[in-house]
N, C-alpha and C positions, 0 to 999 in steps of 0.2 A: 960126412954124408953126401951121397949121392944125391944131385938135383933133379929132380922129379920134371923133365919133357912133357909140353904140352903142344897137340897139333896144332899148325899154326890154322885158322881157321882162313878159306878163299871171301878174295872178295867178290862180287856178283857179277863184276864183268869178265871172270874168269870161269865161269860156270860155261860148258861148254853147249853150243849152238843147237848141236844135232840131241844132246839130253834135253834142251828147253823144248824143240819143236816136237819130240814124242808124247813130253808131257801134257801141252798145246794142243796134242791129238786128240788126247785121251781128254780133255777140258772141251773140245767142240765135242765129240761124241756122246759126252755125258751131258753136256747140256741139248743135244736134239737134234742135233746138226745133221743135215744126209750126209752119205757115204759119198755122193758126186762130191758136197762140198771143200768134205774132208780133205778129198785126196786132190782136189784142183787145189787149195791151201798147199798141202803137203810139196806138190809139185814144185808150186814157183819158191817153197822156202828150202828146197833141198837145191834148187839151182842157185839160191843165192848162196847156200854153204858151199856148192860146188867153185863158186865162183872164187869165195873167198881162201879156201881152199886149194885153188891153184898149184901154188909153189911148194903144197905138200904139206901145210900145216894145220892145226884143227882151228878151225872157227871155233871162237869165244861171243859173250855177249858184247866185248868192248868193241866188235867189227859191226857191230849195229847201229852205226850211224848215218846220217845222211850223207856226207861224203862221200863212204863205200856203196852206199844203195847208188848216188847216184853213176858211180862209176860202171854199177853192176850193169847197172841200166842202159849204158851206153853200150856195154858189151854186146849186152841181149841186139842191141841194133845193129853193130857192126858184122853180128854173126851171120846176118842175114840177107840173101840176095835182094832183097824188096824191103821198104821199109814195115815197120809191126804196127798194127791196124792199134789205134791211140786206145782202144777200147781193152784192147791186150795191155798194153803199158798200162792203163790205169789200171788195171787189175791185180798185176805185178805190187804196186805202188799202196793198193787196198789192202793187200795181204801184208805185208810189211807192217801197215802201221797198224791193224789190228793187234798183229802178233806182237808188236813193241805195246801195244796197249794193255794186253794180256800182262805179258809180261812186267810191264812198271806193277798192275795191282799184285801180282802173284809174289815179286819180291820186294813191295811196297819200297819202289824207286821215288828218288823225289822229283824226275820228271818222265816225260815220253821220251825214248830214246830218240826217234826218230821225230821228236818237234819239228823238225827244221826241214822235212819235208812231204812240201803242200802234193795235192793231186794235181795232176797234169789237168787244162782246160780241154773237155772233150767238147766236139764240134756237137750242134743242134740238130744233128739229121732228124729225119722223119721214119717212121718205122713204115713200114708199104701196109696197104690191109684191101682188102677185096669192099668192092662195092657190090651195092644189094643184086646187079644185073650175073656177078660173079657169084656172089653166095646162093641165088639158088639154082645156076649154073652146076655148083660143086653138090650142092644137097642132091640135085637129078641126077649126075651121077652114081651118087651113095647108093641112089636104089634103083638105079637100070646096068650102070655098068660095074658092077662089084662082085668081089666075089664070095662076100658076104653080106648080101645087100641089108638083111635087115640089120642088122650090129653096126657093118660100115652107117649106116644113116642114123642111127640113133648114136654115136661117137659125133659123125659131122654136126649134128643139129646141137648135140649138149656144147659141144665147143663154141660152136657161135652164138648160142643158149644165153651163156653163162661165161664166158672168158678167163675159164680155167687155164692154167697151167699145166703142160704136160706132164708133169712126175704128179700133178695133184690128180688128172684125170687116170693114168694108171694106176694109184693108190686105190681108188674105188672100191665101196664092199657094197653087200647088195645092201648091208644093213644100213649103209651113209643116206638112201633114196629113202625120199617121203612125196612118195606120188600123189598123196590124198592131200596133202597141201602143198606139195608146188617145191618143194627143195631137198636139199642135201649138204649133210655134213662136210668139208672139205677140211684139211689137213696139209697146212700151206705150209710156210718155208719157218723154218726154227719151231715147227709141231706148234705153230699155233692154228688153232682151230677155228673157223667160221661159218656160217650158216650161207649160201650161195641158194636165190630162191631161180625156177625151172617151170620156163613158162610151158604151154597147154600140148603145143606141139611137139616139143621134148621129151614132156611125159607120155605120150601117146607112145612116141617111136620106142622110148625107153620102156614102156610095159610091156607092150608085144617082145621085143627083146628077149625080156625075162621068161615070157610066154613061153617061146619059144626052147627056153633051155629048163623049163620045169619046174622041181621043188628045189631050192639051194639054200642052203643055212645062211646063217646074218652076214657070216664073213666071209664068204665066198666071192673071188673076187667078181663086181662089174664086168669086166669085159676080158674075154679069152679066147684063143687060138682057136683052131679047127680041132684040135685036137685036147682041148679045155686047158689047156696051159695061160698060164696069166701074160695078158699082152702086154710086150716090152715098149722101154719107150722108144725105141729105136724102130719096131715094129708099126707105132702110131704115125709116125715122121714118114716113113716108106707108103703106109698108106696115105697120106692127104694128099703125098706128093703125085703117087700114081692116079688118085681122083683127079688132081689138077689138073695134069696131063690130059685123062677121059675127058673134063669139063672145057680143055681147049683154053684152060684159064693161062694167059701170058704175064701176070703178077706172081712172083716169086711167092711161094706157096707151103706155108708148115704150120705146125703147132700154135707157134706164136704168132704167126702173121693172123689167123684165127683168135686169138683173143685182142689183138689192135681191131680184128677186122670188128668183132663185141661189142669195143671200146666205140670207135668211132658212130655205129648205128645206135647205139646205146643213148647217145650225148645228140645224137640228129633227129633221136626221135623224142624228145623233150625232158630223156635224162638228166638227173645233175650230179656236179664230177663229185658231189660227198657221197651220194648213195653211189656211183662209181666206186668211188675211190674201195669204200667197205665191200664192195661183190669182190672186186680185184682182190682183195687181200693186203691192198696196200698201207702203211704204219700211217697213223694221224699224223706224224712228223715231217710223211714224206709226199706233200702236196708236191714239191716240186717235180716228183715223178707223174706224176697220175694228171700233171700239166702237159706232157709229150702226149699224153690222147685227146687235148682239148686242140691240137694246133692240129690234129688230122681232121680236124673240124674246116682248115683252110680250105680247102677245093671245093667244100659245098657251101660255102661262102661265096665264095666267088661265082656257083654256079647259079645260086641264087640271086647277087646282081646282076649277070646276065640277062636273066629273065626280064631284072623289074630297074633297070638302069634309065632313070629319068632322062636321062641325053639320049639312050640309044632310042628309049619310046616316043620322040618328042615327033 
């Protein structure tokens, strides 16, 4: 008799690279992930396949170690005329070890591929954010120099309102607004949900708004072109920045410098960083973050000894 062949079965560091990361895809997508997130993931794991794949051969799981990342890594540097802003490298180095993390639960590995490599230490910069002289600086222009003054000024105000996040301010439907009490529904990063409360002046500019464009159903987007098309976020970016410009503002000027800028008056005017932390959207776990808005608290510190410096008043 003939002996009966059986496939031999792969072991999991032969499972190929470029099949784990589609599946990877389709694991952020299904769990809520954006589309930006997806494909910024995607990017830096296709360059590490590229990478590994060099001299022609397919990336496997077993090229998933720290050795090779950090080799990859050194590439990414070498490639380039200037060196890669440490925020970029950590990003690189983010995505790796998620997807190694993915990956040990999905084929229940006995460890992280990539144990063996920490994140880079990123420097403690300070994020810029407008002071009150500038914010209503920019607000005056929303509604003299725009060219959609009421909508530009009800966008400027909810930003510095509320310290949304731009994909979370484009997401907007009319039905997120509850002007009769002061807030709206928000739809942050991993589709978790939070309630963002919209103080008196917000509301104001945000009903006329509405006023303005009629009867519109629950989900009709918040905010739209001239020609009712839903504002891009790219579109939002463009405008603060040409506000900025109108308002003669010399601080580096967008989306997010508008929710630092939130963050800082928020904490200056007898906010605390927990009820912060919760408008922001930020995870209980991740005080450390929602700590970079407590240190742009430095300069009105200081402007405050100024005033009342026992030596200077003596």
């Amino acid at each position: 008799m003939r002996a009966v062949g059986t496939a031999s079965v792969p072991r999991p560091g032969e499972f190929p690279l470029r099949d784990l990361i589609d599946e990877y895809g389709v694991a952020l997508e299904v769990g809520g992930r954006s589309r930006r997130t997806i494909d910024w993931y995607r990017g830096y794991l296709d360059e590490f396949v590229a990478f590994v794949g060099r001299d022609g051969r397919s990336a496997t799981l077993d090229d998933l170690t720290p050795a090779t990342s950090r080799r990859w890594l050194l590439a990414v540097q070498a490639a380039r005329s200037s060196p890669l802003a440490p925020n970029s490298m950590a990003g690189r180095v983010r995505t790796l070890r998620a997807f190694g993390g993915w990956v040990q639960r999905e084929l229940a590995l006995d460890a992280h591929p990539l144990a063996g490599l920490p994140l880079p230490k990123l420097p403690d910069v300070l994020v810029e954010s407008l002071r009150e002289r500038e914010m209503r600086a920019l607000v005056a222009a929303a509604g003299d120099q725009s060219r959609d003054p009421v909508r530009d000024r009800a966008i400027v105000l909810l930003l510095l309102d509320s310290g949304l996040r731009l994909g979370e301010l484009v997401r907007l439907r009319v039905g997120d607004l509850d002007l009769v009490e002061g807030r709206c529904r928000v739809v942050g990063k991993g589709a978790k949900e939070r309630i963002v409360p919209i103080g008196g002046r917000s509301r104001r500019a945000l009903r006329t708004w509405l006023l303005t464009r009629g009867v519109l159903r629950s989900d009709a987007a918040l905010f739209v072109g001239r020609r009712g098309e839903v504002l891009s976020p790219r579109g939002v970016q463009l405008l603060v920045a040409r506000l900025a410009r109108a308002a003669e503002i010399s601080t580096r000027c967008s989306p997010h410098v508008l929710r630092h800028s939130f963050a800082r008056a928020f904490l200056a005017n007898g906010g605390d960083v927990f009820t912060l932390q919760r408008i922001l959207g930020h995870s209980p776990t991740s005080l450390q973050i929602t700590r970079r808005y407590v240190q742009l608290l430095d300069d009105d510190v200081r402007a405050v000894h100024r005033r009342a410096s026992p030596m200077d008043r003596l």
